[in-house]
Each structure stands twice: as structure tokens, then as C-alpha cells.
Backbone as CSV, one residue per row, in Angstrom:
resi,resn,N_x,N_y,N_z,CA_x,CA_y,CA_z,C_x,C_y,C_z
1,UNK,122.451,109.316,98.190,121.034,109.068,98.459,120.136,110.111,97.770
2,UNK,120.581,110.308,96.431,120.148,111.909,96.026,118.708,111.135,95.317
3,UNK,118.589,109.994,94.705,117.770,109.649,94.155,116.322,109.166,95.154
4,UNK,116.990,108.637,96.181,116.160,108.401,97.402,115.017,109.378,97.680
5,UNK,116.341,110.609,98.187,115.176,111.877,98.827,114.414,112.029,97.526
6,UNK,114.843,112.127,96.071,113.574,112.402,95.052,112.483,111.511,95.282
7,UNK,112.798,109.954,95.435,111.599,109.443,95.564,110.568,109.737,96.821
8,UNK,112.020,109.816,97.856,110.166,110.363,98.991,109.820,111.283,99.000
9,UNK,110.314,112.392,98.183,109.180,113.493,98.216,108.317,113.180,96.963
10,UNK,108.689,112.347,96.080,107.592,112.136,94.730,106.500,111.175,95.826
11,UNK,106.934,110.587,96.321,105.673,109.681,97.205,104.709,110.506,97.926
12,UNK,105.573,111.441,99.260,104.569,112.133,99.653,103.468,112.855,98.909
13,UNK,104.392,113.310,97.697,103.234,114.270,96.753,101.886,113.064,96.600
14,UNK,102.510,112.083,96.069,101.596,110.994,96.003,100.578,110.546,96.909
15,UNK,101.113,110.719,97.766,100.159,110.459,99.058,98.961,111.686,99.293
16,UNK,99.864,112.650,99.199,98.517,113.989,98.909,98.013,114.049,98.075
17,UNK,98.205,113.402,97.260,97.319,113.752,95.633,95.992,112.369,95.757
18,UNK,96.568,111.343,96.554,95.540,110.097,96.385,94.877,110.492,97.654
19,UNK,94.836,111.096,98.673,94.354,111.789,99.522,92.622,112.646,99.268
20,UNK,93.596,113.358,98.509,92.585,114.733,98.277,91.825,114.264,96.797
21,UNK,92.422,113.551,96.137,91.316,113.124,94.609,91.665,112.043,94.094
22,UNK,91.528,110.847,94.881,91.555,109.966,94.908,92.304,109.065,93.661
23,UNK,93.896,109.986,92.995,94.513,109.295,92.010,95.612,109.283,92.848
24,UNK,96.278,108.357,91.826,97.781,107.890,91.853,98.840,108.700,90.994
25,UNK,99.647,109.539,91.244,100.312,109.768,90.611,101.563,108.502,90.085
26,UNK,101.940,108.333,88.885,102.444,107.726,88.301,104.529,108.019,87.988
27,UNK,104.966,106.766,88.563,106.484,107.316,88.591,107.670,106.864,89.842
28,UNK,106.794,106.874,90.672,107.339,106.677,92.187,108.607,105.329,92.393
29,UNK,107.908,104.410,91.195,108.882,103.068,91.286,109.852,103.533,89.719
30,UNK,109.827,104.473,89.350,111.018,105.035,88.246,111.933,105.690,89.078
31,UNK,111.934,106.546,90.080,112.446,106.940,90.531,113.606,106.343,91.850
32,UNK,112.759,105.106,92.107,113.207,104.209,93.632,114.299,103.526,92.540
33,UNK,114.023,103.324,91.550,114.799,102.377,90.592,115.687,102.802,90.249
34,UNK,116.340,104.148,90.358,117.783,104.714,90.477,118.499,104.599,91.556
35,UNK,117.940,104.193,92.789,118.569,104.000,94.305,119.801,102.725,94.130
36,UNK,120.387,102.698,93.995,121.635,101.876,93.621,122.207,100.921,95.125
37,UNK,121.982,101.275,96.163,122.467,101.627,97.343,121.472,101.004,98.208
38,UNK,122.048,99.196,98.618,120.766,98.837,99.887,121.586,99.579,101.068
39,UNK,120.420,99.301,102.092,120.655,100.139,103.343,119.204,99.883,104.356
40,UNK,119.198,100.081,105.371,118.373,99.529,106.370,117.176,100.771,106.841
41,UNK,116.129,100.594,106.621,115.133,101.629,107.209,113.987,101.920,108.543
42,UNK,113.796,102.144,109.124,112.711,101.720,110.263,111.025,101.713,109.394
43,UNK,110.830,101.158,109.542,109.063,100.876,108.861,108.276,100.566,110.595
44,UNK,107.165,102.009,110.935,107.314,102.221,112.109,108.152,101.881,113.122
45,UNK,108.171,100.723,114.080,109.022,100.548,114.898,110.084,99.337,114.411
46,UNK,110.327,98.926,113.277,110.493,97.897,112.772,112.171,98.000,112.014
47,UNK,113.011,97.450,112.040,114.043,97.727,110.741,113.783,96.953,109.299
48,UNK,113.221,97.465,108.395,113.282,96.670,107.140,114.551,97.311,106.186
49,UNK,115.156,96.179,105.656,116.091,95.916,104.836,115.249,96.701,103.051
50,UNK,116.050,97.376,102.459,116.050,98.280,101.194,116.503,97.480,100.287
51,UNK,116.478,96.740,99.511,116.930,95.632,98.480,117.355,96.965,97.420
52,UNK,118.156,97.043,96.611,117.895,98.024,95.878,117.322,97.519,94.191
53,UNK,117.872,95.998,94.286,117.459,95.051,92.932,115.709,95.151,93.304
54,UNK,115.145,95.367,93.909,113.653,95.219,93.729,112.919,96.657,94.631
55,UNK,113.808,97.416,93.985,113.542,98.872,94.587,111.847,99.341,94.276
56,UNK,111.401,98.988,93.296,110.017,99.316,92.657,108.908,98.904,94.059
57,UNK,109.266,97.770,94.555,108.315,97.088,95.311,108.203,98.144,97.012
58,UNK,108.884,98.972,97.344,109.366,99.941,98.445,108.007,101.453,98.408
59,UNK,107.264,101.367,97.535,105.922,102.539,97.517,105.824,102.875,98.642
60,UNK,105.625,104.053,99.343,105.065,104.014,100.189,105.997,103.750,101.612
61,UNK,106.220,102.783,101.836,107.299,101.607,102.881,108.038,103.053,103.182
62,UNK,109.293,103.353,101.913,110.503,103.603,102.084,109.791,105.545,103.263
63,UNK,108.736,105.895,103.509,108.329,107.207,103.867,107.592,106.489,105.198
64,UNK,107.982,105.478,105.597,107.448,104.751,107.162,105.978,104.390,106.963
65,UNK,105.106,104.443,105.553,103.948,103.918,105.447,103.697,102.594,105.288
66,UNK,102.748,101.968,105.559,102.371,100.839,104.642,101.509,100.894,103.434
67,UNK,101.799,99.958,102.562,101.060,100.434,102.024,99.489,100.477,101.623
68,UNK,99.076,99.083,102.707,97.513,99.214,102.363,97.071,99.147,103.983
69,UNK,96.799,100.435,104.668,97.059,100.639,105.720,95.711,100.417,106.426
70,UNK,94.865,99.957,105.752,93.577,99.637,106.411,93.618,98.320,106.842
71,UNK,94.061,97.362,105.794,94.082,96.012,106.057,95.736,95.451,107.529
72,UNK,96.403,96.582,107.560,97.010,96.385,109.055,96.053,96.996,110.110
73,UNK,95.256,97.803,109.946,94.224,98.257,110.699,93.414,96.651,111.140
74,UNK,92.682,96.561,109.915,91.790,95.340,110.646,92.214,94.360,110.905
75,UNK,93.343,93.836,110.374,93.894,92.918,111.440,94.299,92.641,112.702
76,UNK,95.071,94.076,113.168,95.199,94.273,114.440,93.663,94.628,115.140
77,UNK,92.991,95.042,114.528,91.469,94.903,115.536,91.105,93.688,115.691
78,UNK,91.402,92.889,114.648,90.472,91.546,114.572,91.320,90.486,116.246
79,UNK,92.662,90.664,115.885,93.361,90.072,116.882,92.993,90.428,118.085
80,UNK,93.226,92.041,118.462,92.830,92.991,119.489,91.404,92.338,119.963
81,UNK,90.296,91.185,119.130,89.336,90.802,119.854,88.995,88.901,119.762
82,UNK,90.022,88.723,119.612,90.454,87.013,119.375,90.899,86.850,121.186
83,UNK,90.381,85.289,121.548,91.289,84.879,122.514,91.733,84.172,122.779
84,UNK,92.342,83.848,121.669,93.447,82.663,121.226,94.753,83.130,120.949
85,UNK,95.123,82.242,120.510,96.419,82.364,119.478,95.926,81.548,118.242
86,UNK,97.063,82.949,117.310,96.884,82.739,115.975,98.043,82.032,115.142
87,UNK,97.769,81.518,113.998,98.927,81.845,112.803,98.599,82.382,111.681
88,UNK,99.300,83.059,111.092,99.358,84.061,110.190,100.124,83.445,109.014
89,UNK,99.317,83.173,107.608,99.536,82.910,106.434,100.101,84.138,105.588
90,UNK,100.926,84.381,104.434,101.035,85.703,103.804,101.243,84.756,102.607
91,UNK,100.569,84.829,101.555,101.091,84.177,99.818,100.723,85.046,99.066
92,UNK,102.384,85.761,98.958,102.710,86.647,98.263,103.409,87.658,99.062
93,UNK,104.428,87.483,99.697,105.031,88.060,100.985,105.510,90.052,100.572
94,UNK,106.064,89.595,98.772,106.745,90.619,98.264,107.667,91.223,99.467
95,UNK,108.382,91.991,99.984,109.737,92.307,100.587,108.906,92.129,102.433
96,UNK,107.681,91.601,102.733,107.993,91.773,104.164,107.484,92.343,105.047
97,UNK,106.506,93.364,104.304,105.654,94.412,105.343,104.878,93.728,105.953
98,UNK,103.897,92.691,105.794,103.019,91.955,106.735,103.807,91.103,107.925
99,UNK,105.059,90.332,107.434,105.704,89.700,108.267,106.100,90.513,109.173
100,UNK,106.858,92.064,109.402,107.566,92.544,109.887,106.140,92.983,111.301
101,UNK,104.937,93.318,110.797,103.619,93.501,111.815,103.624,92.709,111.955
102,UNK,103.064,91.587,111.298,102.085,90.396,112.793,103.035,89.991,113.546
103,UNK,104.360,90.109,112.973,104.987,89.310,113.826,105.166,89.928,114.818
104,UNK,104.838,91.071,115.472,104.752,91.625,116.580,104.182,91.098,117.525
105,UNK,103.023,90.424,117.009,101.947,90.551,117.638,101.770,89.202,118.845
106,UNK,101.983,89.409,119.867,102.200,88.057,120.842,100.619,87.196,120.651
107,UNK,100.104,87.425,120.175,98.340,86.468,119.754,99.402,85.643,118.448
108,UNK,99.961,86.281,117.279,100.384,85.886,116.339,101.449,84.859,116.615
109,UNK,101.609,83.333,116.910,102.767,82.366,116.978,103.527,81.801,115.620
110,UNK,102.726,81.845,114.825,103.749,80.942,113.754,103.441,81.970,112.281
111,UNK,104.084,82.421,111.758,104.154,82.744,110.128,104.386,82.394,109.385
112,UNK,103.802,81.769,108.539,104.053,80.932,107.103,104.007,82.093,105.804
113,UNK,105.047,82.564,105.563,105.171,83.592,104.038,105.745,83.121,103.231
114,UNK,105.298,83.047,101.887,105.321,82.273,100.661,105.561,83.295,100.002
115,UNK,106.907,83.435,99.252,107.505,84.155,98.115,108.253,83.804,97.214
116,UNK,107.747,83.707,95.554,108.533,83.220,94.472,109.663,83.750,94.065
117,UNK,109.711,85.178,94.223,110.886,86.040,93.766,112.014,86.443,94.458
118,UNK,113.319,85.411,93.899,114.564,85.261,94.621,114.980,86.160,95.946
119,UNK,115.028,87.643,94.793,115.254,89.051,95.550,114.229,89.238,97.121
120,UNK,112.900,89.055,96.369,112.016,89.423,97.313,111.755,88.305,98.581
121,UNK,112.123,87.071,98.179,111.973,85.995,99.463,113.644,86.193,100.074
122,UNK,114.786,86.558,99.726,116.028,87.368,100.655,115.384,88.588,100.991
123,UNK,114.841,89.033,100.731,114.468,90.581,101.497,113.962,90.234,102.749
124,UNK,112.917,89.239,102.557,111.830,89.116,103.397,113.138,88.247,104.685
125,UNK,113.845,87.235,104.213,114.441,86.826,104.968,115.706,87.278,106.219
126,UNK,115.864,88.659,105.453,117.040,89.708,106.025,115.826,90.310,107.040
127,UNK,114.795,91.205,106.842,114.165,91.709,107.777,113.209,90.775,109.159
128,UNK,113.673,89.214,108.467,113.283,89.017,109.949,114.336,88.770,111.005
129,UNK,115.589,88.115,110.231,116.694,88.010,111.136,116.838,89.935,111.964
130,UNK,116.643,91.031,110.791,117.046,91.895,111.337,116.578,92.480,112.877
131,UNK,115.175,91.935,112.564,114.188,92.042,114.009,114.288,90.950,114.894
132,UNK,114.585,89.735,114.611,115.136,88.993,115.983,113.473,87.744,115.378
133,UNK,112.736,87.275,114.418,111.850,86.902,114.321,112.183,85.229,113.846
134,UNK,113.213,85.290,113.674,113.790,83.558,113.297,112.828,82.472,113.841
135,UNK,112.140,82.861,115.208,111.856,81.792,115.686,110.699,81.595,115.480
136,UNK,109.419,82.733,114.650,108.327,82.455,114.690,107.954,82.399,113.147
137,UNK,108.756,83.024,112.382,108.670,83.352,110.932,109.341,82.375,110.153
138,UNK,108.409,82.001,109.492,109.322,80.740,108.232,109.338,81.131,106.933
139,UNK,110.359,82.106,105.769,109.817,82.048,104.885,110.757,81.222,103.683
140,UNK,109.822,81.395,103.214,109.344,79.935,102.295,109.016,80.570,100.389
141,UNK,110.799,80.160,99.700,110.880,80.474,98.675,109.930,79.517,97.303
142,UNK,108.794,79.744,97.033,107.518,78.908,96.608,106.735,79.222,95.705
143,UNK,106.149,78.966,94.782,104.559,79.477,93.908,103.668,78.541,94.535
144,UNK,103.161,79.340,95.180,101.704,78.621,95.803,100.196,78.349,94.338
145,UNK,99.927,77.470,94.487,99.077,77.368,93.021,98.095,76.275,93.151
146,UNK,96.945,75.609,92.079,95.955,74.857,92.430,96.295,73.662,92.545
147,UNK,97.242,73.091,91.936,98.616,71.901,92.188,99.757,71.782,91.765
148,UNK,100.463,70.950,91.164,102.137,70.537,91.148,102.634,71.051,90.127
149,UNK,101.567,70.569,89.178,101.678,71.218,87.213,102.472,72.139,87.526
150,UNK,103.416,71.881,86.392,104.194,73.063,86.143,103.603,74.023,85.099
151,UNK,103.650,75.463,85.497,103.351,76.401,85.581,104.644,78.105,84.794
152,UNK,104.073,78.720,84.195,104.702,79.691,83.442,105.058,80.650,83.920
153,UNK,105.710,80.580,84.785,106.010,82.019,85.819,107.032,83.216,85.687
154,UNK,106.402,84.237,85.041,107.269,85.851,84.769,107.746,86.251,86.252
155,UNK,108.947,87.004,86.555,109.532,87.793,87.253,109.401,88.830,86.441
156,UNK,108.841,90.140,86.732,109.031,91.310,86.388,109.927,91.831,87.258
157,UNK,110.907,92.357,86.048,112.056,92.908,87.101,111.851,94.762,87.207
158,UNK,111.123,95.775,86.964,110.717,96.625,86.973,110.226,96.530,88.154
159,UNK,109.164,95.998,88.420,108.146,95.667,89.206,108.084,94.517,89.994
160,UNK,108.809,94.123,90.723,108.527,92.413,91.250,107.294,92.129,91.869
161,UNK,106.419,93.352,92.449,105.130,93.344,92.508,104.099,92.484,91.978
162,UNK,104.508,92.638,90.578,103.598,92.197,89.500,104.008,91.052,88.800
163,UNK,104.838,90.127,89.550,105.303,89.293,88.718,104.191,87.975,89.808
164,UNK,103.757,86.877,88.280,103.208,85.967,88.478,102.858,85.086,87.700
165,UNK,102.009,83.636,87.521,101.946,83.173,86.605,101.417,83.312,85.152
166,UNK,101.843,83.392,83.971,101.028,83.714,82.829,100.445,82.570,82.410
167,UNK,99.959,82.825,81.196,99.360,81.617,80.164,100.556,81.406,79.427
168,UNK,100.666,79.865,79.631,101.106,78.698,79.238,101.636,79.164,77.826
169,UNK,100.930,79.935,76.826,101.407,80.309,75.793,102.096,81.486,75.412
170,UNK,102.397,82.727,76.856,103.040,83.871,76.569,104.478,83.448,77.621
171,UNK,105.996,83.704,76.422,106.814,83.555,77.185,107.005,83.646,78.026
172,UNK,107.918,83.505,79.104,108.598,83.872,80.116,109.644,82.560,80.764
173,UNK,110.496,83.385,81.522,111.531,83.062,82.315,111.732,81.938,82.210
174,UNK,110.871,80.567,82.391,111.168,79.743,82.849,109.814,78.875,83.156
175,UNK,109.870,77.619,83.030,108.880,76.581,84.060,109.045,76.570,85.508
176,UNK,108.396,76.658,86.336,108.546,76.135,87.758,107.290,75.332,87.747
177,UNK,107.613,74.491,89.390,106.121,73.631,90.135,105.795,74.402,91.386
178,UNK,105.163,74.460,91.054,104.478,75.026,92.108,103.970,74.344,93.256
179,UNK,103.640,74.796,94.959,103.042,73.412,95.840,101.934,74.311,96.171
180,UNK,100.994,73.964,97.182,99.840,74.096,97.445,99.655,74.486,98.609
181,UNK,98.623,75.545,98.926,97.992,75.491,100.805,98.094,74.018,101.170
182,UNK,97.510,72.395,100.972,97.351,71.858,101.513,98.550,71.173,101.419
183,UNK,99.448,71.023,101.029,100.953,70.407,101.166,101.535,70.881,101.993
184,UNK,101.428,72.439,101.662,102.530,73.186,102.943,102.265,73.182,104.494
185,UNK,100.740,73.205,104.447,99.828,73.618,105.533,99.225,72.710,106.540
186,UNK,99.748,71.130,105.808,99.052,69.852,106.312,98.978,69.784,107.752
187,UNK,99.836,70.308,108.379,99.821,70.174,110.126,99.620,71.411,110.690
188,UNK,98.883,72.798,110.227,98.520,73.446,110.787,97.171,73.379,112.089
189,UNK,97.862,73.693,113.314,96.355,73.462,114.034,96.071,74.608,115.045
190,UNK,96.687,75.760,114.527,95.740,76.963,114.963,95.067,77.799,114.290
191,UNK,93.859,78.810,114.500,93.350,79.316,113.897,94.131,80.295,113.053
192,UNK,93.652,80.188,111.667,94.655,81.052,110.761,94.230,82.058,110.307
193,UNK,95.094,82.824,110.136,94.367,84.704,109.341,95.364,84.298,107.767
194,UNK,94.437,84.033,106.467,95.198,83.958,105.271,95.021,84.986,104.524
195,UNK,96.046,85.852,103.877,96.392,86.831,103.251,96.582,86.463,102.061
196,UNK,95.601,86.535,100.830,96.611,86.189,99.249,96.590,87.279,98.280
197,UNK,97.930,87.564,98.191,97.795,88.684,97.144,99.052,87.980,96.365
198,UNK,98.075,87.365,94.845,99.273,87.302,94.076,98.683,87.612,92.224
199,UNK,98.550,88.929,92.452,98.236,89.210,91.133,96.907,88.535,89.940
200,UNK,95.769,88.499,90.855,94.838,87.780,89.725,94.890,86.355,90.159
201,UNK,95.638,85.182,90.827,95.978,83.914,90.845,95.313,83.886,92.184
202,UNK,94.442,84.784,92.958,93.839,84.509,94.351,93.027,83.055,94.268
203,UNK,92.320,82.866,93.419,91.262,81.521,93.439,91.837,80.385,92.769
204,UNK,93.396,80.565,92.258,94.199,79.021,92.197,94.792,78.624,93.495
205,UNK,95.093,79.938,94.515,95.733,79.634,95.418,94.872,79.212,96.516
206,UNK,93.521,79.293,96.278,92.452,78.370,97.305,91.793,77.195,96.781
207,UNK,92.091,77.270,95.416,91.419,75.985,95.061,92.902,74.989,95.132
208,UNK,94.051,75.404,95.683,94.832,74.581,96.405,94.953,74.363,97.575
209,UNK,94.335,75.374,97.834,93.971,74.565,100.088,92.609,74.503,99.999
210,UNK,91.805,73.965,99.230,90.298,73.510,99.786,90.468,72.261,100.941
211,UNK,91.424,71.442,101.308,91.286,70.830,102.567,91.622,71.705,103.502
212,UNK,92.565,72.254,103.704,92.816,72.675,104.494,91.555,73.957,104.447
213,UNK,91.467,74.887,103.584,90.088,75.831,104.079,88.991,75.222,104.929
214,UNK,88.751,73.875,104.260,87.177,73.532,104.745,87.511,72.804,106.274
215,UNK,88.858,72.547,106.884,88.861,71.900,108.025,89.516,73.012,109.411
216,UNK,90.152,73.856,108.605,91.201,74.891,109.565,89.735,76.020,109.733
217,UNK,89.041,76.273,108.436,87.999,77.518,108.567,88.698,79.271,108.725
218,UNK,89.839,79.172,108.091,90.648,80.089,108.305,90.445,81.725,107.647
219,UNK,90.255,82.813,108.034,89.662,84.207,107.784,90.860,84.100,106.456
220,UNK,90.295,84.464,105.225,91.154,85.297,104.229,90.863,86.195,103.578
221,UNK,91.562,86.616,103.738,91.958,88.362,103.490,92.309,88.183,101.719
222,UNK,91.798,88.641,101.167,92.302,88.480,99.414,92.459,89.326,98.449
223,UNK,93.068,90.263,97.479,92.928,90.970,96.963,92.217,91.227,95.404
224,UNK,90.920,91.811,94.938,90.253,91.764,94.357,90.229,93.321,94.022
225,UNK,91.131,94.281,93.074,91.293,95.379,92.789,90.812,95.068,90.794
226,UNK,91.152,96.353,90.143,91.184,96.348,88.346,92.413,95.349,87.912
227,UNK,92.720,94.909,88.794,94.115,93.935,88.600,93.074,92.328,88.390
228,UNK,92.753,92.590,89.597,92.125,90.737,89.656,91.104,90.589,88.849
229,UNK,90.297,91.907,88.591,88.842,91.674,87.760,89.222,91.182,86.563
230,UNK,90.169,91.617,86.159,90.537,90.646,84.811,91.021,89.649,84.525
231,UNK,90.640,88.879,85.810,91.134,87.475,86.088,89.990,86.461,86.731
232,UNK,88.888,86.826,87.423,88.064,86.285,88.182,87.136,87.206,88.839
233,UNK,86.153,86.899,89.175,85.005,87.650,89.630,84.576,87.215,90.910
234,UNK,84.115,87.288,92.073,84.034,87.371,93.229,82.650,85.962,93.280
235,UNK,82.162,85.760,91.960,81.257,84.236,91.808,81.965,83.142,91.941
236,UNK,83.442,83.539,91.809,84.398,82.154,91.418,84.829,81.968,92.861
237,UNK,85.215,82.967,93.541,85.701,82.723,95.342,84.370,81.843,95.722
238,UNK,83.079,82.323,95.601,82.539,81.693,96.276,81.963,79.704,96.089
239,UNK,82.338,80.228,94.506,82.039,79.027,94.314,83.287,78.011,94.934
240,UNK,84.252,78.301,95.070,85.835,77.781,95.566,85.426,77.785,96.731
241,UNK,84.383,78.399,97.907,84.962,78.148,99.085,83.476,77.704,99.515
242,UNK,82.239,77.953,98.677,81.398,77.036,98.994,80.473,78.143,100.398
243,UNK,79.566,77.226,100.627,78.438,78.506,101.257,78.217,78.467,102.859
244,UNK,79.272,78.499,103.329,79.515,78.524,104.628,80.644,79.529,104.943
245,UNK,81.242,80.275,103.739,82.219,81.485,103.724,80.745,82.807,103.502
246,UNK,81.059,83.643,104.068,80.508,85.127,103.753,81.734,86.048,103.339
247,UNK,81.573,86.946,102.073,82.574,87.881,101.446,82.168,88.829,101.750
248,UNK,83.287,89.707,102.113,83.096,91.634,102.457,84.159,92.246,102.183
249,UNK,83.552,93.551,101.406,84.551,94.469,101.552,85.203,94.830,102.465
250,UNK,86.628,94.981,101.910,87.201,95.528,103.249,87.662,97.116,103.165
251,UNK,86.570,98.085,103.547,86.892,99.620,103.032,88.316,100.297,103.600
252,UNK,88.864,100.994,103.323,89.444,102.157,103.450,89.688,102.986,105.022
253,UNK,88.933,102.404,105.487,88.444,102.943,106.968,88.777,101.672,108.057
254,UNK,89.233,100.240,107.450,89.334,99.018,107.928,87.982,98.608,108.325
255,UNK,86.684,98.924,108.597,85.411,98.208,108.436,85.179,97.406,106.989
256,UNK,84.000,96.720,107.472,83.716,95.766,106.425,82.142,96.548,106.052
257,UNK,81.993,96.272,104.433,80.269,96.507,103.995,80.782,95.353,102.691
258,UNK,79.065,95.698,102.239,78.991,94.966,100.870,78.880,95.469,99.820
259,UNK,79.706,96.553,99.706,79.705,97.942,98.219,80.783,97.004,97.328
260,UNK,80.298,95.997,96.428,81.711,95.390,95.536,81.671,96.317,94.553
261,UNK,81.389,97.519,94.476,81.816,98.237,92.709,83.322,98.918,92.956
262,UNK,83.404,99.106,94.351,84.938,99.767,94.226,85.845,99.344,95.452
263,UNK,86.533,98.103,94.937,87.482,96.934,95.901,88.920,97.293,96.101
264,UNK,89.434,96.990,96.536,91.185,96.877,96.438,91.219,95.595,97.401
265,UNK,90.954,95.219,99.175,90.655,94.095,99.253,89.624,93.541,99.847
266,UNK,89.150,92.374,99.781,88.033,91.646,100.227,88.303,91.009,101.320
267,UNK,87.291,90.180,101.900,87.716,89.476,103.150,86.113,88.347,102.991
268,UNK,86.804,87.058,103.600,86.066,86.295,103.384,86.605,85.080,105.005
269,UNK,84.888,85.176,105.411,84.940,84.469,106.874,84.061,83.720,106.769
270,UNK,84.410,82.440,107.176,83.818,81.280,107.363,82.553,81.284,108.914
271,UNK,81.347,80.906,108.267,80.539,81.278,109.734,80.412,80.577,110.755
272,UNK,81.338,79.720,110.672,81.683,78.714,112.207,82.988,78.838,112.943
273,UNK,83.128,80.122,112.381,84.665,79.826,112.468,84.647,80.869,113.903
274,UNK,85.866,80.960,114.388,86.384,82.191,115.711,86.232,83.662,115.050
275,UNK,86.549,84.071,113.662,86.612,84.929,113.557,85.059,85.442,113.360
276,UNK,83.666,85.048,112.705,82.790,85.261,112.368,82.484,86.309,113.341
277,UNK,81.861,86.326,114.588,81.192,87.203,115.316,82.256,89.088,115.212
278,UNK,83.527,88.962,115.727,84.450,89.547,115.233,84.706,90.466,113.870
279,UNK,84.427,89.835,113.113,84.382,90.366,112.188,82.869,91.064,111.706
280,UNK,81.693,90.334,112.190,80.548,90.986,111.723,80.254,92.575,112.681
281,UNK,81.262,92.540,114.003,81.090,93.621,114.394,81.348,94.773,113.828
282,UNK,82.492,94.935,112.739,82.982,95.834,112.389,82.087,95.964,110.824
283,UNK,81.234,95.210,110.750,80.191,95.487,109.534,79.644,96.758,109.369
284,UNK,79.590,97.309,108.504,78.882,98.861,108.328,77.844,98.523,107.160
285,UNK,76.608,98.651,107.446,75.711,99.073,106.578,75.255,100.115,105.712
């Protein structure tokens, strides 16, 4: 495990360095990528499974963090003031960290996680058997996309993070089809919390559930970092979800404002929906 302990102390450094001056040190998934050796970890109270074939995707995780620790923040507030029951969408599951939380969460009944990458939809599938979650968690080996068309889809094996669809004209791997929010989702009938993080492809993967968005009214959570800007601009969500959604940052602190010059993720609530009032509480001006 000699390569291991290098990586979590290269992380922690990492963690202090993005702390105190707000960079990333660079390396952390070079280093996880010598770990040869799966093996089982606690991710707070949780056991997640160590894939070692998609070791890159573990940032953070493998030192009991998450890694975007605001957006488990506001979710658990948002629930913490719901009085219902929920279901919980994830497209783009990557190894599991969202599944392994909500599924805690007794408000949270059904999980629908959508993952294209072999490695990473078995990861996801080992850490729920490992926690006992079989019965509420479905995941679901898939490219979620705007419809059926087949589609150009890279696996980065460095990074499985970053693997997603390209243009039609730069190689890769293989053709797949892809299915849709509204295929998969057709009989959903509780209020949903949707999560999409899939590399830049956030507004194909809603302009494939526009039925289901405009009838479920479901909170999504989306990621809009220097990754997505070079893919879509925050005019195109709205034009996709039409003017009965309101978009907010979602800061660092898990509150919401409207500062879009410096994103990692957004959040977008429908104003009829359960979550609206809820969510405007935690608004910061």
C-alpha cells in the first residue's frame, strides 16, 4: 500500500494548498494510478469499494472526503426541510459517492444512477451491495443523451472522470445508443432531486427529459465549471428548461446567490415545484 499512503498525503497537501490559495495541485490521480491493489474503504460512515482499474476517479474519497462537499451539504439541508419523500436521480454516477449518501437518507426511497463506464457502473454496483442498498438503489449501466442516435463515446482510461461523448468526427472506442431521462424515468411519481454531471453533455441530458422535467418539476443540481463553458453557456439551460425554472449558484458554503463568473455547480428549481420555497431560503444576496 506504499503507493496509496503517497497518494493521501499528496491529497492532503492538496487539500491545504486549495484551502489556503485556492489551486489545485496537479498529480494526485498519477499517483492513485500505481495502487495495483482493490480493497474496501469507509467514506464517512459508509464502506466504498477501491476499483484499482479506475483509481484516478478516488480524489479526495480515498482520505474520507467527498469531493464536492458543499453540494452533499445542500442536499442534506434541502431534504432536512422537505416533507415528503424523495427520489434521487445521479447521471453520471462515476464510482458512487452520491449513491453511497442519499441513500442514507430515509426521505430518499428510490435511486436511479446512470453510469456508462464498465469499471465505474461495477464499482458503483459493489458499494451498494456492500452497504446493504439493493433494495432502494438501481444502477443502471447507460449514456443518458438527447435521444437514441448513436453517439461517439470515449472512455478515458487515465481518468474515467472525463470520459464522455465526443464529436462524431474525433475517434474513439466505439458507437453506442444512448436512452433518455424520459424513457428511463417514464413512471417516476415522486418528487425528484436530479444531479447531472457528465462532462459538458449537461443540456443533452435535459433536452432528453423535457417530459419528464416539465411534468415531475424536479430540482437539478448540474455542473457548469471551465469544463462545461466550453460546451454551453447557462442561456442554453434556460432556454432547455424554459421560464418557470430559476438558476443559482451553488457556492462553496452550500448556499445559493447569483455570482455566475466563478461556478463549479449550479442548481436550477422549478417555481411550482416542493423544492422552490426551500431552496430560496438558503439564497444569499
Amino acid at each position: 500500500m506504499f503507493w496509496l499512503a503517497i497518494a493521501k498525503t499528496y491529497d492532503k497537501a492538496n487539500s491545504l494548498v486549495r484551502t489556503v490559495f485556492k489551486r489545485n495541485l496537479r498529480g494526485v490521480g498519477f499517483f492513485l494510478r500505481k495502487v495495483k491493489n482493490d480493497h474496501v474503504f469507509m467514506l464517512h460512515d459508509k464502506k466504498m469499494f477501491f476499483n484499482h482499474r479506475v483509481a484516478g476517479c478516488y480524489v479526495s474519497l480515498i482520505n474520507g472526503n467527498y469531493t464536492e462537499p458543499e453540494t452533499h451539504n445542500f442536499i442534506g439541508t434541502m431534504l432536512g426541510r422537505l416533507h415528503c419523500d424523495v427520489t434521487f436521480v445521479d447521471v453520471g454516477s462515476n464510482v458512487g459517492e452520491y449513491i453511497l449518501d442519499l441513500a442514507g437518507y430515509d426521505r430518499v426511497k428510490n435511486i436511479y444512477a446512470f453510469e456508462p463506464h464498465p469499471e465505474c457502473a461495477k464499482t458503483c454496483k459493489i458499494n451498494v451491495f456492500l452497504n446493504g442498498y439493493d433494495s432502494k438503489v438501481n444502477v443502471i449501466q447507460k449514456i443518458i443523451s438527447q435521444d437514441t442516435a448513436a453517439v461517439n463515446f470515449s472512455f478515458n482510461a487515465n481518468a474515467p472522470n472525463a470520459s464522455g461523448i465526443v464529436d462524431i468526427n474525433v475517434p474513439s472506442e466505439a458507437t453506442y445508443y444512448p436512452s433518455t431521462l424520459d424513457i428511463e424515468l417514464h413512471d417516476s411519481s415522486l418528487p425528484t432531486i436530479l444531479l447531472i454531471d457528465v462532462e459538458g453533455a449537461e443540456p443533452l441530458v435535459m433536452k432528453g427529459g423535457q417530459y419528464f422535467i416539465s411534468h415531475s418539476k424536479p430540482l437539478i443540481i448540474f455542473e457548469y465549471n471551465t469544463t462545461s463553458r466550453k460546451h454551453f453557456n447557462l442561456n442554453i439551460v434556460k432556454d432547455i428548461l424554459g421560464t418557470q425554472y430559476e438558476i443559482y449558484r451553488l457556492r462553496t458554503d452550500g448556499y445559493l446567490d447569483t455570482q455566475f463568473s466563478d461556478t463549479w455547480n449550479c442548481l436550477a428549481v422549478n417555481i411550482d415545484s416542493i423544492f422552490y420555497e426551500p431552496a430560496k431560503s438558503l439564497l444569499k444576496y
